[in-house]
Structure formats: C-alpha cells, structure tokens
Backbone as JSON Lines, residues from 0, in Angstrom:
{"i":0,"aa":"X","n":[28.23,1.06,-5.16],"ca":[27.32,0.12,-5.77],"c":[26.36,0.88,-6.69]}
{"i":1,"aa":"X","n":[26.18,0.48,-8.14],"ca":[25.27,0.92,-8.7],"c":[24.06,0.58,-8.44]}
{"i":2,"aa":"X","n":[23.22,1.42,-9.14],"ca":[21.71,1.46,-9.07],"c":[21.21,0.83,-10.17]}
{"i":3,"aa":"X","n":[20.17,-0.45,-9.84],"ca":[19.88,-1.73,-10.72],"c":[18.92,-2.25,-10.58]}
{"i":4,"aa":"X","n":[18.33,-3.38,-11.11],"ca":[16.98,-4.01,-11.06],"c":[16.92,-4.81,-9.68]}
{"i":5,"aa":"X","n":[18.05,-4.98,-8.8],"ca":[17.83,-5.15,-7.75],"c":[18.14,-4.41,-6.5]}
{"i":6,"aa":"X","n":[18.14,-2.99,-6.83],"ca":[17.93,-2.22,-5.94],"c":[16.91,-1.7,-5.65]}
{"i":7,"aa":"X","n":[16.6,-1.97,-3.58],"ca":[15.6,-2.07,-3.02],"c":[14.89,-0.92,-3.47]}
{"i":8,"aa":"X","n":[13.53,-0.88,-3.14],"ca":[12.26,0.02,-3.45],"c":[12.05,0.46,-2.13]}
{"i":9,"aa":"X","n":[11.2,1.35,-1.85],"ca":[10.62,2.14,-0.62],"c":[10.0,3.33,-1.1]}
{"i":10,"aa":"X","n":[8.05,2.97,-0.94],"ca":[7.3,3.22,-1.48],"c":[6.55,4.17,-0.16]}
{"i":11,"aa":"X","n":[7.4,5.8,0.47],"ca":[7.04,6.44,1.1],"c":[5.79,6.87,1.21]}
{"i":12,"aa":"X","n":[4.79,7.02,1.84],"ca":[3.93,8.21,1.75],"c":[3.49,8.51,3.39]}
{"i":13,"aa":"X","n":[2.79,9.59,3.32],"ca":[1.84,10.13,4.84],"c":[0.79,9.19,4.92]}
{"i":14,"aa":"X","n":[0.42,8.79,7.03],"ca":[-0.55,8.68,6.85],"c":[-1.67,9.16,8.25]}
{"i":15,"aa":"X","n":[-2.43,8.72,7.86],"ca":[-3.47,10.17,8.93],"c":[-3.49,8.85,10.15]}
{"i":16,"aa":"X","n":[-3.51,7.86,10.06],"ca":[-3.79,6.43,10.93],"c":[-3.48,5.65,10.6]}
{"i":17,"aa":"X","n":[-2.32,5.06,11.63],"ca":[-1.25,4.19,10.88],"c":[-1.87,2.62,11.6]}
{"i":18,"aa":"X","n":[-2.73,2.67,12.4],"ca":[-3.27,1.69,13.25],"c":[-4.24,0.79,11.94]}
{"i":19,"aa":"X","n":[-5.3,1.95,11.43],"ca":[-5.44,1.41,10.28],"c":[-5.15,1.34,8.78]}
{"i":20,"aa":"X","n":[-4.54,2.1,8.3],"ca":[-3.44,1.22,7.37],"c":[-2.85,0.05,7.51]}
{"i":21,"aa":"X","n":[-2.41,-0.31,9.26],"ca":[-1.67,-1.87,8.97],"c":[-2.74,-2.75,8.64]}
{"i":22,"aa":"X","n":[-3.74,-2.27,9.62],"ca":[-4.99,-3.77,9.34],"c":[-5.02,-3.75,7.86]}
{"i":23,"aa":"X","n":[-5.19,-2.75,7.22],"ca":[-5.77,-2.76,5.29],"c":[-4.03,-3.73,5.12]}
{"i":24,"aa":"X","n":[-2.72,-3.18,5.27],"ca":[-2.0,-3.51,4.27],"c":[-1.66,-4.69,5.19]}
{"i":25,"aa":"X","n":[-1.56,-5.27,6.3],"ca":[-0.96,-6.51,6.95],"c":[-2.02,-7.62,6.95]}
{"i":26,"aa":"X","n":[-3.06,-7.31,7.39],"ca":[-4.04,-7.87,8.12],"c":[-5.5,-8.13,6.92]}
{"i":27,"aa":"X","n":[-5.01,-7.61,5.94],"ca":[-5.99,-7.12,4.57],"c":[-5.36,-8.06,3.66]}
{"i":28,"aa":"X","n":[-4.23,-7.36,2.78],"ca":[-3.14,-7.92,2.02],"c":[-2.37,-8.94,2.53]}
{"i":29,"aa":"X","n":[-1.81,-9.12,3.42],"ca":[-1.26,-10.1,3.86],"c":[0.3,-9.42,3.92]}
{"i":30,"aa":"X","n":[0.97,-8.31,3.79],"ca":[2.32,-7.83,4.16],"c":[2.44,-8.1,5.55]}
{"i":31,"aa":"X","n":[3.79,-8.11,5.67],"ca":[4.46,-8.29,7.26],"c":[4.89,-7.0,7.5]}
{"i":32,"aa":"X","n":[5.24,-6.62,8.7],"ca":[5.76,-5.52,9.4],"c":[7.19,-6.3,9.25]}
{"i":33,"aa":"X","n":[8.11,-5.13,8.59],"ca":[9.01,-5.07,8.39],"c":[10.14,-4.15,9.45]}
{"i":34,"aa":"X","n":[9.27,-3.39,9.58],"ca":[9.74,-2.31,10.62],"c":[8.71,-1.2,11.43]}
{"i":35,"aa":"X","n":[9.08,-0.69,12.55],"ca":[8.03,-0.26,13.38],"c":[9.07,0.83,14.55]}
{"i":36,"aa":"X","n":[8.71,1.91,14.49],"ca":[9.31,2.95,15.66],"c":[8.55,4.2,15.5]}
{"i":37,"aa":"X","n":[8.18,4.16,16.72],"ca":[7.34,5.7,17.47],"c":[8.18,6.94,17.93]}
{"i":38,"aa":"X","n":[7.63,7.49,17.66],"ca":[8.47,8.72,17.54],"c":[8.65,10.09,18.83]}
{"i":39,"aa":"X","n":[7.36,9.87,18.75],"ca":[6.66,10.88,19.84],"c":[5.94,11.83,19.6]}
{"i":40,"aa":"X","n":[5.76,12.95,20.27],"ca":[4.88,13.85,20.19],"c":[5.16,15.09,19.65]}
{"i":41,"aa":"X","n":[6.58,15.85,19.93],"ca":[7.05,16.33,19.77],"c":[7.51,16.68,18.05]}
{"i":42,"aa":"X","n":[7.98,17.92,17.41],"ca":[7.58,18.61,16.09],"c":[8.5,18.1,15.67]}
{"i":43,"aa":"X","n":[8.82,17.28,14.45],"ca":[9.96,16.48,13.6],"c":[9.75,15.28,14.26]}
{"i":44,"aa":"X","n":[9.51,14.59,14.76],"ca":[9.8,13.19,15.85],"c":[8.22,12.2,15.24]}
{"i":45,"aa":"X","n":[8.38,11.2,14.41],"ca":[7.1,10.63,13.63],"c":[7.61,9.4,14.07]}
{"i":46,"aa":"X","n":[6.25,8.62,13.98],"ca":[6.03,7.52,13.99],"c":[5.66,6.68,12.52]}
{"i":47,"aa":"X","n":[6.62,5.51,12.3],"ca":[7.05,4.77,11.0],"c":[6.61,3.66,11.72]}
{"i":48,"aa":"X","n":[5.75,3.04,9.93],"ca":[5.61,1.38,9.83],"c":[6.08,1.36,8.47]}
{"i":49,"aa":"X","n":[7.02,-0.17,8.4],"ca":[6.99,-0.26,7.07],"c":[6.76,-1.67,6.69]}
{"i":50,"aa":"X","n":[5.73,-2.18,5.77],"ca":[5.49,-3.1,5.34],"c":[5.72,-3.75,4.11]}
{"i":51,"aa":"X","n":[5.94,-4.91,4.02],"ca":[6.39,-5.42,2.68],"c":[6.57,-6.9,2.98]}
{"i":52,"aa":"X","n":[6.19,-7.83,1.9],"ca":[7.14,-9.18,1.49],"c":[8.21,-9.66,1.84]}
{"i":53,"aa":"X","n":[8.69,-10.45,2.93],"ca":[9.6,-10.92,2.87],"c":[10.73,-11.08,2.37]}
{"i":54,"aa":"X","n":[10.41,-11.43,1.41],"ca":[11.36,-12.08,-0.75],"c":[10.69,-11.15,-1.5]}
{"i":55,"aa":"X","n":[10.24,-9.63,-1.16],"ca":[10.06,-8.55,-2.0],"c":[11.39,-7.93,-2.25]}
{"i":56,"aa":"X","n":[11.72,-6.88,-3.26],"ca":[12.25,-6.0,-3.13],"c":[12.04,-4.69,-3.42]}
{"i":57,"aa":"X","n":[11.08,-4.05,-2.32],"ca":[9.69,-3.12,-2.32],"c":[9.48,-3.1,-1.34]}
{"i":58,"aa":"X","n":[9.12,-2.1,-0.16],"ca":[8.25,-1.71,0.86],"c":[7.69,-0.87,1.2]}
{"i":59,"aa":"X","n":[6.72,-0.72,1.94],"ca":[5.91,0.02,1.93],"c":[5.68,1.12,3.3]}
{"i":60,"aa":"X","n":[6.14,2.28,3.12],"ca":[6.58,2.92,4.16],"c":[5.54,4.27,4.64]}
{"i":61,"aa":"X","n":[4.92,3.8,5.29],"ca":[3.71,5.03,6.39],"c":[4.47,5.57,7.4]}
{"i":62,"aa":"X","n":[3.66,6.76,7.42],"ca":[4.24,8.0,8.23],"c":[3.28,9.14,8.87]}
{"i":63,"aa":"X","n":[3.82,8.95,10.27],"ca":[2.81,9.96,10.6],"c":[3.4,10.53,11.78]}
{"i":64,"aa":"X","n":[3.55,11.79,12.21],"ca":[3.94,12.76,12.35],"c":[2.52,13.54,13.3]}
{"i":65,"aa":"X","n":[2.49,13.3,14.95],"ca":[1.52,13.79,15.44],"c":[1.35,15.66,15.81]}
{"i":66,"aa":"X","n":[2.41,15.91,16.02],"ca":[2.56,17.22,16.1],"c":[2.81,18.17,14.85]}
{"i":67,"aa":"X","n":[2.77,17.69,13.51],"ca":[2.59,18.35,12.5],"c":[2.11,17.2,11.69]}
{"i":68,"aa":"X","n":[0.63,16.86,11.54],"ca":[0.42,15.75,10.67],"c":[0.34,16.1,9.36]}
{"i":69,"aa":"X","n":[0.84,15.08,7.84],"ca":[1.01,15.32,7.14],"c":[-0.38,14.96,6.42]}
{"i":70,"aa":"X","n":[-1.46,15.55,5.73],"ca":[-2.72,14.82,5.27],"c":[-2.4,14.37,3.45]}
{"i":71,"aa":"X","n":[-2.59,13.02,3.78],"ca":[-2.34,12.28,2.26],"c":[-3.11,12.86,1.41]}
{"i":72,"aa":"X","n":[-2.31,13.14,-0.08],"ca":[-3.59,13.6,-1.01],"c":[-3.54,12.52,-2.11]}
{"i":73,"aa":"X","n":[-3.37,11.27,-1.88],"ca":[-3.45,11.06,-3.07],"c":[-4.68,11.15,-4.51]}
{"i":74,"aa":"X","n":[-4.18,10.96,-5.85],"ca":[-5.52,10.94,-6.51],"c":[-6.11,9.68,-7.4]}
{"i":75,"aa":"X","n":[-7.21,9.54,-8.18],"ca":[-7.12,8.27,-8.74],"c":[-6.11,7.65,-9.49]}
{"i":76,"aa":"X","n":[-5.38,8.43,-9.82],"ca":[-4.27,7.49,-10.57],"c":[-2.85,7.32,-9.44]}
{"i":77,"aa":"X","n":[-3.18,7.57,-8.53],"ca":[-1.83,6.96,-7.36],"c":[-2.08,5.86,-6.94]}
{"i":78,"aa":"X","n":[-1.59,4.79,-8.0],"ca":[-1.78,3.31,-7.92],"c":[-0.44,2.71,-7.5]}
{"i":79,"aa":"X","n":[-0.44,1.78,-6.54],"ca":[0.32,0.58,-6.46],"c":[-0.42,-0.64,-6.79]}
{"i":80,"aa":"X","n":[0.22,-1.34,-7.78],"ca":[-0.5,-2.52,-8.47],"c":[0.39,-3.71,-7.99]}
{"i":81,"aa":"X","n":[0.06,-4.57,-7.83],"ca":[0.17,-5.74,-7.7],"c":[-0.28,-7.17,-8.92]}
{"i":82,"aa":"X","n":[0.85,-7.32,-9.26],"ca":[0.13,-8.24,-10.45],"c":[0.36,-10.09,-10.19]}
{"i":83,"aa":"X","n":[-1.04,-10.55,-9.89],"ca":[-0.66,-11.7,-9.5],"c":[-0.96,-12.87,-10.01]}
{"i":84,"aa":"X","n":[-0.86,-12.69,-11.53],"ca":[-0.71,-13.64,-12.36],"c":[-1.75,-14.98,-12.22]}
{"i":85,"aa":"X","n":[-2.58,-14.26,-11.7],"ca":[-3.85,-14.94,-11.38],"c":[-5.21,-14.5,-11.21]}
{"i":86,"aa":"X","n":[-6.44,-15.06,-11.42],"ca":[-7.22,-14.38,-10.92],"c":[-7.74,-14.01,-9.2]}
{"i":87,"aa":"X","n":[-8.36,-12.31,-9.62],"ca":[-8.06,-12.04,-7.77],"c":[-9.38,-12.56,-6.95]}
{"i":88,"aa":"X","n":[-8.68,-13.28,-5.74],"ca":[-9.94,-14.52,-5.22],"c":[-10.74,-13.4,-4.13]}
{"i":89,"aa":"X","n":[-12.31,-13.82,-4.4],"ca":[-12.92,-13.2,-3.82],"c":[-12.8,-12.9,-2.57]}
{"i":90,"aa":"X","n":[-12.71,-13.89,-2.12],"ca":[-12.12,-13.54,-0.72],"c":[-10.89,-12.4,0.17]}
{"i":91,"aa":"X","n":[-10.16,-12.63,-0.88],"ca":[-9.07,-11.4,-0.45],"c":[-9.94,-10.33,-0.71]}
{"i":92,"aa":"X","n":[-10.3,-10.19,-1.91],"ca":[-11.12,-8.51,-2.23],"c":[-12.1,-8.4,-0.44]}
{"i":93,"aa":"X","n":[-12.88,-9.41,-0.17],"ca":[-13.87,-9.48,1.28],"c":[-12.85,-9.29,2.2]}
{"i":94,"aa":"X","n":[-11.42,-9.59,2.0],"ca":[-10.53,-9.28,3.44],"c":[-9.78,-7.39,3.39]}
{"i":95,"aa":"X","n":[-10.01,-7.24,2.53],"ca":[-9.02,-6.31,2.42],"c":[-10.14,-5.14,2.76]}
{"i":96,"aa":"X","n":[-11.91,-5.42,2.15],"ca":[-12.51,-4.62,2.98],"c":[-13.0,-4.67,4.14]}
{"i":97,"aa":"X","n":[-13.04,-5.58,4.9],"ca":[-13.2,-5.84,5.69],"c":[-12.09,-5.5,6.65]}
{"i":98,"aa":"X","n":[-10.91,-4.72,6.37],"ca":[-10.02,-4.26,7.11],"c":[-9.75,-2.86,6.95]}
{"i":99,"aa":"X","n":[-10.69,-1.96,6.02],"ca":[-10.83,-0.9,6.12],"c":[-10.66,-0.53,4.54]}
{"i":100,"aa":"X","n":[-10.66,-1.33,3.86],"ca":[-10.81,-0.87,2.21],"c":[-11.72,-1.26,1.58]}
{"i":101,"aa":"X","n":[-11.66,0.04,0.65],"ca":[-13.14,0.46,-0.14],"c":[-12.61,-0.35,-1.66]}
{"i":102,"aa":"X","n":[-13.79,-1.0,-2.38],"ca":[-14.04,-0.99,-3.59],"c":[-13.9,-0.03,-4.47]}
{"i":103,"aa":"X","n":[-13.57,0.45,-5.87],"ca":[-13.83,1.76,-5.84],"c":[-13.37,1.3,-8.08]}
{"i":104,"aa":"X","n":[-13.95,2.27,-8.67],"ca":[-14.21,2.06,-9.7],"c":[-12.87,2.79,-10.67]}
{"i":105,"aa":"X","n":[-12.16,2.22,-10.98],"ca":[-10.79,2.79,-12.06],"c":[-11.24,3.93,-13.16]}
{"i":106,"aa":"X","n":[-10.62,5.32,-12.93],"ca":[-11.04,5.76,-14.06],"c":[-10.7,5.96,-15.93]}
{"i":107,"aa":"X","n":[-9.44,4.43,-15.42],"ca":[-8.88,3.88,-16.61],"c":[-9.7,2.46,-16.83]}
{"i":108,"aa":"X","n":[-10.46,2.5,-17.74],"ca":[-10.59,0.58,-17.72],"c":[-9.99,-0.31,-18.09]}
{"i":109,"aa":"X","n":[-8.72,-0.21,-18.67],"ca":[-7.69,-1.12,-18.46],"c":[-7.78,-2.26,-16.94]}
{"i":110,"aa":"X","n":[-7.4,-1.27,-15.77],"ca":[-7.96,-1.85,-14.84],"c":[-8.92,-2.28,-14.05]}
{"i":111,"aa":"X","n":[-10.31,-1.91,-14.79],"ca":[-11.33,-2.28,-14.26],"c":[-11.35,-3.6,-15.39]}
{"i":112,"aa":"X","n":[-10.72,-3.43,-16.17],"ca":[-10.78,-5.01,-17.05],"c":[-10.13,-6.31,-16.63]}
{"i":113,"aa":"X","n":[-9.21,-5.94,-15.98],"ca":[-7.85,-6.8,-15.87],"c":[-7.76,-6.76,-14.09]}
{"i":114,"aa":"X","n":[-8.34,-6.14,-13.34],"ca":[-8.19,-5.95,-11.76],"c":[-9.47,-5.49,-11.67]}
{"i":115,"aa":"X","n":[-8.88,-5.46,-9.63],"ca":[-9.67,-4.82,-9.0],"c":[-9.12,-3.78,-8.04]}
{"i":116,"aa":"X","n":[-9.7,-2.51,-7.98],"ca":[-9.0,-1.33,-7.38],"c":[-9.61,-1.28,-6.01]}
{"i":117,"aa":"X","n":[-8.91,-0.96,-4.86],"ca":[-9.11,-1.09,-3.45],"c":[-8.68,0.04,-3.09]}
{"i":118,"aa":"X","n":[-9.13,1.27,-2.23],"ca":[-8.57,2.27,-1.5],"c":[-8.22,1.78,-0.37]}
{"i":119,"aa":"X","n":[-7.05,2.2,0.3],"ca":[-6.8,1.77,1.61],"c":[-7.21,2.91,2.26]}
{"i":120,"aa":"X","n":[-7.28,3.18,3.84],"ca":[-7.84,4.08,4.85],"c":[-7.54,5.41,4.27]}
{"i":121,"aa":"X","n":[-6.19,5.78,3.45],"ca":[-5.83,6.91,3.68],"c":[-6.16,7.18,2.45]}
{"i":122,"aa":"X","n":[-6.79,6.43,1.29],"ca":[-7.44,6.7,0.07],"c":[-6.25,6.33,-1.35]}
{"i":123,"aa":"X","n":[-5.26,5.84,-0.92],"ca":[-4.33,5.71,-2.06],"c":[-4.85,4.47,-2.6]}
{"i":124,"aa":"X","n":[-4.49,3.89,-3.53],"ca":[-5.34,2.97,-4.33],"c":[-4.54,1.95,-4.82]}
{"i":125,"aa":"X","n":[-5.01,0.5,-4.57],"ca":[-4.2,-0.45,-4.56],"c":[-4.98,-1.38,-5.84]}
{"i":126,"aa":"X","n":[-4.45,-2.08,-7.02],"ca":[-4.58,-2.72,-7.76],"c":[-4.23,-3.82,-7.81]}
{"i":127,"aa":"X","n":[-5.19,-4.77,-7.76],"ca":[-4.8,-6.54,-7.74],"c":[-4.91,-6.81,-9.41]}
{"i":128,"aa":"X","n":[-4.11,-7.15,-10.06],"ca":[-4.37,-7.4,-11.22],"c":[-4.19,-8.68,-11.23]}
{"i":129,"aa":"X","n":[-5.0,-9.1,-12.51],"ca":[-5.13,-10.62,-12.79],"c":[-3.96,-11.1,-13.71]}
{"i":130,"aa":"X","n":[-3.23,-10.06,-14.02],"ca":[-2.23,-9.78,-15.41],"c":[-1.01,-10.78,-14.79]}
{"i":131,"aa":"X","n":[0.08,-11.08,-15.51],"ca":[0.94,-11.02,-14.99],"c":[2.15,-9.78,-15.68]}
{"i":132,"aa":"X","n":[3.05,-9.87,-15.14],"ca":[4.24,-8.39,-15.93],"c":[5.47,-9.08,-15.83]}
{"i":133,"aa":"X","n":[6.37,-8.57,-16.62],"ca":[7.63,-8.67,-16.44],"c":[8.34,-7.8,-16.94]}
{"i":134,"aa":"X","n":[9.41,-7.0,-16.99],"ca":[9.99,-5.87,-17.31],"c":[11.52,-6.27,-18.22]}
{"i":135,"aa":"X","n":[11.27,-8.04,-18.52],"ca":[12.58,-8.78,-19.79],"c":[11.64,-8.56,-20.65]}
C-alpha cells in the first residue's frame, strides 16, 4: 500500500507525566484515549497513551519510560495546530487551562493574529486557530 493523504499520522513525543497530559489533551481538548498500556518499571519497558479523534487521521502519542525517563524539549515553534474554522470559544481556552495549560504568547504573530497558543504540561505548544486550511 502506498503512502497518501490518507495515511494515518502518529504524532510521537516524550512525556515527563502522562497523568497530566491526558487531563490537558482528553479532559482539556476534548481527544479520546485511543490507546493505553503500562509498561513497567523496568529499562526499555514504557508506558503509552495515545490520543486522538475518532474520524481523525492523526494521533497523538505520549511516552514515558520510568526507568530511563525521556525529558521533552520542545521549543516555541513545536506547534500542533488545530484549525477550526471558527472562532476559538472562550471557554475551551478556560478548559484547557484549567487542566494544566498555560496561555503563552507566539513568537510568530501570524498566530497570535489568527489563534491562540496553549502549552500543555510538558510545554509543547498547541494552536487553536480561527483559520480554516485545506491542502486542495
């Protein structure tokens, strides 16, 4: 099978606390747990969540690894954007911190024009844009 506009996504990274990352990305954003297995304690053996949309084709995959933890670096421009062809309702921005994400100021203003930028726990940076996109 080739590789195409509908082949799935899986949007890896480390994370230092995967307890809170879900609240920011499930319980914040509104993603479902897609998948979930503990690993243990032991060196190679991690514990995975992966979250995503239902009717996405994209997920979002945390990792953490207690006996060699991996520490996220992301920087301001390690954005996952979200474009939702709407404007972003205050309320989500109040849920998403209220589950452990920060406000935080774009050092592109493109998106401080058009969105709003959210760090989740582990500091990677999530963009609600008001835009919509399409890639036809």
């Amino acid at each position: 099978m080739p590789v195409n506009g509908r082949s799935h996504i899986r949007i890896a990274r480390p994370s230092r606390d995967l307890a809170a990352a879900e609240r920011f990305w499930r319980e914040g954003l509104g993603l479902s747990v897609v998948w979930r297995s503990e690993g243990g304690s032991q060196p190679g053996h991690h514990d995975l969540l992966m979250l995503g949309w239902p009717d996405a084709d994209w997920h979002l995959e945390l990792v953490h690894e207690a006996a060699r933890p991996v520490e996220p670096r992301p920087t301001e421009e390690d954005l996952l954007v979200v474009y939702a062809d709407d404007p972003v309702p205050d309320d989500l921005i109040a849920r998403l911190e209220r589950h452990g994400g920060k406000r935080v100021t774009s050092p592109n203003p493109y998106w401080n024009e058009w969105g709003v930028t959210i760090e989740d726990p582990d500091g990677y940076r999530l963009v609600l844009c008001r835009r919509a996109w399409s890639n036809s």
